[in-house]
N, C-alpha and C positions, 0 to 999 in steps of 0.2 A: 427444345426450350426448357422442359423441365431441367435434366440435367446440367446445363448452363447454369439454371437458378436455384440449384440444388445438390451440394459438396458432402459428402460425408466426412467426419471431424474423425480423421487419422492421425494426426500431427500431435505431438506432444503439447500442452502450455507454453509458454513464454511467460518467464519470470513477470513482465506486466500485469497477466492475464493472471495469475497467481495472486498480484496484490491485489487484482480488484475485487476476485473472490474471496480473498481474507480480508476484505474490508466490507465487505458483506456481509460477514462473520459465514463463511461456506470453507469449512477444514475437515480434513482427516480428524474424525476423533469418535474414540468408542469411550462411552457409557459406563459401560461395563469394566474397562480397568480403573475410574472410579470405586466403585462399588468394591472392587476386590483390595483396594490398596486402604479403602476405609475397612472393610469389615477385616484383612489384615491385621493391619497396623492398628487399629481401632481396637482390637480383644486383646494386642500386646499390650498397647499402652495402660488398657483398662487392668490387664493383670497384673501387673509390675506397678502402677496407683493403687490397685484394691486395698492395701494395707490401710495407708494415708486416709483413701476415702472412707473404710469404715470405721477408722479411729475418730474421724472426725465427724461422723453421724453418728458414731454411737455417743460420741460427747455433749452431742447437739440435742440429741434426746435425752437421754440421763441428766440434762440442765432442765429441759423442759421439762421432766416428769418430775426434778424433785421441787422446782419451785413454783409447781403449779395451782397451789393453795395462795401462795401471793399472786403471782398475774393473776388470777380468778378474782381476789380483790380488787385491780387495779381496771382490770379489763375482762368485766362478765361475760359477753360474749367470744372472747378470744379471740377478734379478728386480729389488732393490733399483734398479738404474740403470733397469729397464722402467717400475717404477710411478711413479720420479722425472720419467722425460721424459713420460707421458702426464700426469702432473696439470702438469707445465709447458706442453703442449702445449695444454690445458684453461685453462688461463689465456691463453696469446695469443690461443684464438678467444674467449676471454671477450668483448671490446668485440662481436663478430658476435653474439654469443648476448644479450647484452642487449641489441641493438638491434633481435633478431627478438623477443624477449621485449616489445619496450617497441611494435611495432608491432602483433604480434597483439591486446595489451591494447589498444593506440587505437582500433584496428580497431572490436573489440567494443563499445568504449566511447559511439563515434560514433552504432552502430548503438542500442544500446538506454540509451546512459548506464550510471553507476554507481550502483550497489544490488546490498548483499549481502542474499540472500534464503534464510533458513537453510532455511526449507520446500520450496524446488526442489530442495536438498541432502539430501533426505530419502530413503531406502530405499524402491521403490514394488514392491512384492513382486507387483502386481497385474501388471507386467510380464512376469512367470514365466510368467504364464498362456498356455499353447499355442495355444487357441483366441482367446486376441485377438490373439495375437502373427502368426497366421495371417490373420487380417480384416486386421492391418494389411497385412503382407508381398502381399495382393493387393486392398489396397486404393487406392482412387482416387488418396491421395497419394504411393503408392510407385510407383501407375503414371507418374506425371508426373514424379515424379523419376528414374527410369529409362530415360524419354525425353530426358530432360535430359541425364542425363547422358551418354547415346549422343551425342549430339547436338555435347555439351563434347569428347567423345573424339574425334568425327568432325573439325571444327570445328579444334581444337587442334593434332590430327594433321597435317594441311592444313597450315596455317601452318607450326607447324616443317618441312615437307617445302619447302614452298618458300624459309626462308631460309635451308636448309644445301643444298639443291638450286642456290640461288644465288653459293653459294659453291666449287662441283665446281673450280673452274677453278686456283682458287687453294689446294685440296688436293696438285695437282701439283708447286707450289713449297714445299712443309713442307720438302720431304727436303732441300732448300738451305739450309734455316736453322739456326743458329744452338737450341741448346733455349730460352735466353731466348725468343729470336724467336717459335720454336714457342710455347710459353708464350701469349705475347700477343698472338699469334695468334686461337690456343684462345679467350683469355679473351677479345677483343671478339666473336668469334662470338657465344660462351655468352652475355656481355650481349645483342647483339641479338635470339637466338633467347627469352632470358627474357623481355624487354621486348616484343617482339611477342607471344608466348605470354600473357604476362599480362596486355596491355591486351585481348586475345580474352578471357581469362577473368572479367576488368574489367567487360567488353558482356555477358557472359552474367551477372555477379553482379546488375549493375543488375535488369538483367531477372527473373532469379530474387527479388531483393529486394523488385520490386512484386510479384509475386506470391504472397511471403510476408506483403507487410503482408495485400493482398487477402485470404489464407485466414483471417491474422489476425482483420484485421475481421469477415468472415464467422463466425466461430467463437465469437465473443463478443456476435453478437449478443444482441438480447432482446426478448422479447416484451410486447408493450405490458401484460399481468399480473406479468411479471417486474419491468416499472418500478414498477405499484403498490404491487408485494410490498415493494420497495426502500425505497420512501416510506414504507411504513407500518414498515418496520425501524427507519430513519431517525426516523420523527416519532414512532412509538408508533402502537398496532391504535386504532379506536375503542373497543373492549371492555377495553385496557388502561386507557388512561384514563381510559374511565367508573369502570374498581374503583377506578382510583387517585384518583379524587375520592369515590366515595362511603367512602373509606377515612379521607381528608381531612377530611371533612362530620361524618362519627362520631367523629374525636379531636376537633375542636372541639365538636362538642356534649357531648362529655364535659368537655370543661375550663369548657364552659359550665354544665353543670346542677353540677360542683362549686364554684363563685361562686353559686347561689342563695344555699346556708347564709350566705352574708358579708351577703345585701343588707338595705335597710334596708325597702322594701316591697316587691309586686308587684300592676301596675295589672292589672287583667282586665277582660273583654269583660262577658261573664263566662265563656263558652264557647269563644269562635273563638280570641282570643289575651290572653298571658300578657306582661308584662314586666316584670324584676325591676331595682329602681334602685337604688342606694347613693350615700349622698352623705358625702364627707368633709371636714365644714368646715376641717380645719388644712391639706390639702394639696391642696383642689380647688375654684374658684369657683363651680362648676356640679352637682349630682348627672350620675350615668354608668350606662348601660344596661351590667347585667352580664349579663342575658340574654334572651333574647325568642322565643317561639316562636307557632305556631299549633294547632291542633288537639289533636291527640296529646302534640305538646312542651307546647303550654299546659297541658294537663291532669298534664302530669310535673312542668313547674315549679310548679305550684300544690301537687301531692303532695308535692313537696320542702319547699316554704314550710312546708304543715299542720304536716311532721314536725319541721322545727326553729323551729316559732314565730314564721316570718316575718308578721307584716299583709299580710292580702290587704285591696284596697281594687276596688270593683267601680266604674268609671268609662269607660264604653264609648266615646265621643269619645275621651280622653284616652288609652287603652290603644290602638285605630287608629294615631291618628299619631304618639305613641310607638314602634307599632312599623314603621311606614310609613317615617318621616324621622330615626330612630337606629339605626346597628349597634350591633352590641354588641362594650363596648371606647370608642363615644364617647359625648361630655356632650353633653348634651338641649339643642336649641338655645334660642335666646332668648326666643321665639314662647309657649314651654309654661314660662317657669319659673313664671310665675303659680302654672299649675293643677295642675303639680308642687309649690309650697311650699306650697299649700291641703292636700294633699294627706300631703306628708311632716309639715306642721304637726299634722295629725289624729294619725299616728302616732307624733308625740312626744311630745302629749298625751297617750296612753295608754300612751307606756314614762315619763313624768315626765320626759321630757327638753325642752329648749327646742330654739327654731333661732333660729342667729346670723345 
């Protein structure tokens, strides 16, 4: 029993099963190449700006310091001149911040593409919960990423030690410069130690990233009943379709025993099967089966017939392939109009009517 009620998920996903986890917001994606495409691209951009940017704080100061005897008259406390220089100042790093803004977004975007997914956005209160918050905090995946991240820290450490380590010699010469000098000093340092720190964190993103699709995949896999289940979501149960035909079956035969009353006879076996025909000479070359059944049904159409005075004609050849080589809906093929006009002839005989 267990076994029966217990499949192990070997199967790959199915593209379904894909979207519903991406609509969960459940993707392949590391963190960490983040981080590395910011702190990258982030010390580039910042160093190839740093010009522009100190041009224009040092402008922003050298206004502020020479006409600090007027604001002081206009505004004692300085708040007014405080709030104006920092949303100025807020505006120079602007181009920085939207170009850490427009990398973060690529970043992400590379990683899983774009899709906004209101349900990952949702409130997951199950989160609150102590006791799983605790399976997770010493769970397998928190262990490995705490290895990791030891790992990132050890790793990271390392590096920047040896490329400010490589630079001791030329710490000696600051106090000769110049602060511009100092300055750009500083600043190609800070580039190389970002650059090499980040293509470190680059090599661990990669890494972390297969191992995220990895859990990914593992996490969604399915069980080969999981994929049945699917199919049968997908195509419909066998038991839905069967209702939904025998659902089918009974309004048509409903629309069928209400065209008895219209026909002009019905052929009978005289027991096995029933078939009711009408024929309209101004709008049809042929008579037309309105209904046909066997057993039960033959016995209801024939009921129907008694009560609204339809001719029953008993011709047992005739009533077979009647109901054998006509549905009901088409005209009687050509084989039988014979022994269908002998037939309707007899019936019009006894309403007084002719056939044209």
């Amino acid at each position: 029993m267990a076994e029966q009620g217990f499949q192990e998920r070997t199967e790959k996903a199915t593209d379904k099963r894909r979207e519903k986890a991406r609509d969960r917001g459940q993707v392949a994606k590391s963190a960490e190449l983040n981080s590395a495409a910011i702190i990258c691209f982030g010390f580039l951009t910042l160093y190839f700006l740093s010009p522009y940017l100190a041009d224009q704080t040092q402008m922003l100061m050298r206004y502020t310091m020479t006409n600090a005897p007027l604001i002081a008259t206009g505004d004692p406390t300085f708040y007014n001149a405080f709030a104006d220089n920092i949303l100025k100042f807020f505006l120079i790093m602007g181009p920085l911040f939207v170009v850490l803004v427009v990398i973060a977004f690529g970043s992400n975007v590379a990683q899983i593409g774009f899709r906004i997914t209101p349900k990952a956005m949702e409130p997951k209160f199950e989160k609150l919960n102590i006791l799983k918050g605790l399976k997770r905090m010493f769970g397998m995946k928190s262990l490995v990423q705490l290895v990791r991240d030891v790992i990132k820290l050890l790793v990271v450490g390392f590096v920047a030690f040896k490329v400010i380590a490589g630079e001791f010699e030329g710490f000696f010469r600051l106090a000769d410069m110049t602060v511009p000098q100092v300055a750009g000093a500083m600043g190609k340092l800070s580039l190389e130690l970002a650059l090499k720190v980040g293509a470190v964190i680059f090599i661990i993103a990669i890494l972390d990233y297969v191992y995220q699709k990895y859990e990914f995949e593992k996490s969604i896999r399915m069980s080969r009943q999981d994929i049945k289940d699917e199919h049968k979501d997908a195509e419909g149960s066998p038991q839905n379709k069967s209702r939904a035909r025998q659902i089918q079956s009974q309004m048509a035969r409903t629309r069928m025993m209400k065209a008895v009353p219209l026909a002009d006879v019905v052929v009978t076996n005289p027991t096995h099967y029933a078939v009711a025909l009408k024929y309209e000479q101004d709008s049809s070359s042929a008579p037309c089966v309105v209904a046909k059944g066997q057993r039960l049904i033959a016995q209801k159409i024939k009921e129907i017939a008694i009560e609204n005075n339809i001719p029953i004609v008993e011709d047992r050849p005739l009533a077979r392939a009647l109901y054998k080589l006509c549905d009901v809906g088409q005209s009687i093929p050509a084989n039988l109009y014979r022994a269908v006009a002998e037939v309707l002839a007899y019936v019009y005989r006894l309403k007084g009517k002719t056939v044209n």
